[in-house]
Structure formats: C-alpha cells, structure tokens
N, C-alpha and C positions, 0 to 999 in steps of 0.2 A: 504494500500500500504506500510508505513511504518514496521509495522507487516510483511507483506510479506519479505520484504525487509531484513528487521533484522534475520529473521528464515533464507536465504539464506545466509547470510554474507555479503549480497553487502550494499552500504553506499546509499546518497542521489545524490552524483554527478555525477553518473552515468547514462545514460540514456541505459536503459536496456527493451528490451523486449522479451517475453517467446512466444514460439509457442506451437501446436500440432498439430498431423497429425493423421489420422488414414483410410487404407486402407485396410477396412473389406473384398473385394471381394476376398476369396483366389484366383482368376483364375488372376488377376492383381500381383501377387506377380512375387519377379524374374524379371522385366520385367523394376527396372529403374526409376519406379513410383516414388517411395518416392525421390530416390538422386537426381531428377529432382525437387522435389516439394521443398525439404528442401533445395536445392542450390538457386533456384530463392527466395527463402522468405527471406532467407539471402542476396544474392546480392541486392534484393529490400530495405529490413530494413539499409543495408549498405550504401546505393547511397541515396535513398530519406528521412531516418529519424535520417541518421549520427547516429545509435548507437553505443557505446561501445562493447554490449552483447548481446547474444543473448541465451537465455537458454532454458530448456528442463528438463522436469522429467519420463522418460521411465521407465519402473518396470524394475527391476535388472535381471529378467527370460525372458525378450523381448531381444534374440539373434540377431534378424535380423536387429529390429528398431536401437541396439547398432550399431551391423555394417554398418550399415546404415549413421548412425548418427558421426561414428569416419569417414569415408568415407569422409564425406563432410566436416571435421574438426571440429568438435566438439570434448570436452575433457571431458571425467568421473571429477569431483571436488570433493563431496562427496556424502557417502549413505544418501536418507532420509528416516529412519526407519517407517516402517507402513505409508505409506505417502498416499495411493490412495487406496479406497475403491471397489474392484475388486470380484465379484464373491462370494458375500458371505465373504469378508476376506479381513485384510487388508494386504495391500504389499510394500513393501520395493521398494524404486526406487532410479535411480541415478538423483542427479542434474548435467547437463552436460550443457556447454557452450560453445560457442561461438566469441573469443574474436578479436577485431577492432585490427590488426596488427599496431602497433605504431613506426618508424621508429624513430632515432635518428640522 
C-alpha cells in the first residue's frame, strides 16, 4: 500500500480509494451505464467511507471511459507510462481523481 501510495504521489493521511469498471457488452454502450455506475460509487465512497479521493487509471486511448470519467468529475493528474499490461503490450494510462470538495 505504501508503495502504491508513493508511485501515485499521495501521502498517508489521506484516505483514498481507487475503482474500476468495465462494460464489455458493446450493445450497453451509449446508454448511461458507466456515469450511473461511477456516480453512485462515488456518492457511496463519499457519504459512507468519508474519503478524500477517489482514483482511476484508464489507458490514455480509452476515449469514452475518459469522457466518461471527466463527466462525473474526475480530473487527468498525470501519465503512468506503460502502466497496465493490455493485449500483448504495455500501455500508458492516466491516473485521474476524484477529489472531496473542501469548503472554507
């Protein structure tokens, strides 16, 4: 966890958790699926485990999961080079977040 932790840039104080999704059925695309999925796991991780963050690493060529994903507020942070082992090949993804609006 620490290790994880470090390769991200996040510290210890944070209480931070990472999702994924994935909805192979191309006939389900379009249709709502995912911003429904990734909003309620958000609003859920938000109300019932108070976190800070919530993150994600999409490969950098997944168009849709991005839009998707900037959609329901999540933010690109940075690339991680060769990150996910895809198809024979490794691929380069964004780590994108989620962050706990903090009022002052």
């Amino acid at each position: 966890m620490k290790k994880t932790r470090a390769t991200y840039g996040y510290d210890e104080t944070e209480n931070i958790y990472g999702i994924d999704q994935f909805i192979g059925e191309t006939e389900y695309w379009n249709r709502g699926i995912g911003t429904l999925l990734v909003k309620s796991m958000v609003d859920f991780l938000m109300q019932h485990k108070q976190v800070d963050r919530v993150v994600m690493d999409p490969q950098i060529t997944n168009k849709r999961a991005l839009k998707c994903y900037e959609k329901c507020g999540f933010t690109k942070v940075k690339i991680l080079p060769k990150h996910e082992f895809h198809e024979g090949e490794y691929r380069d993804c964004w780590l994108m977040e989620f962050r706990r609006l903090i009022w002052s």
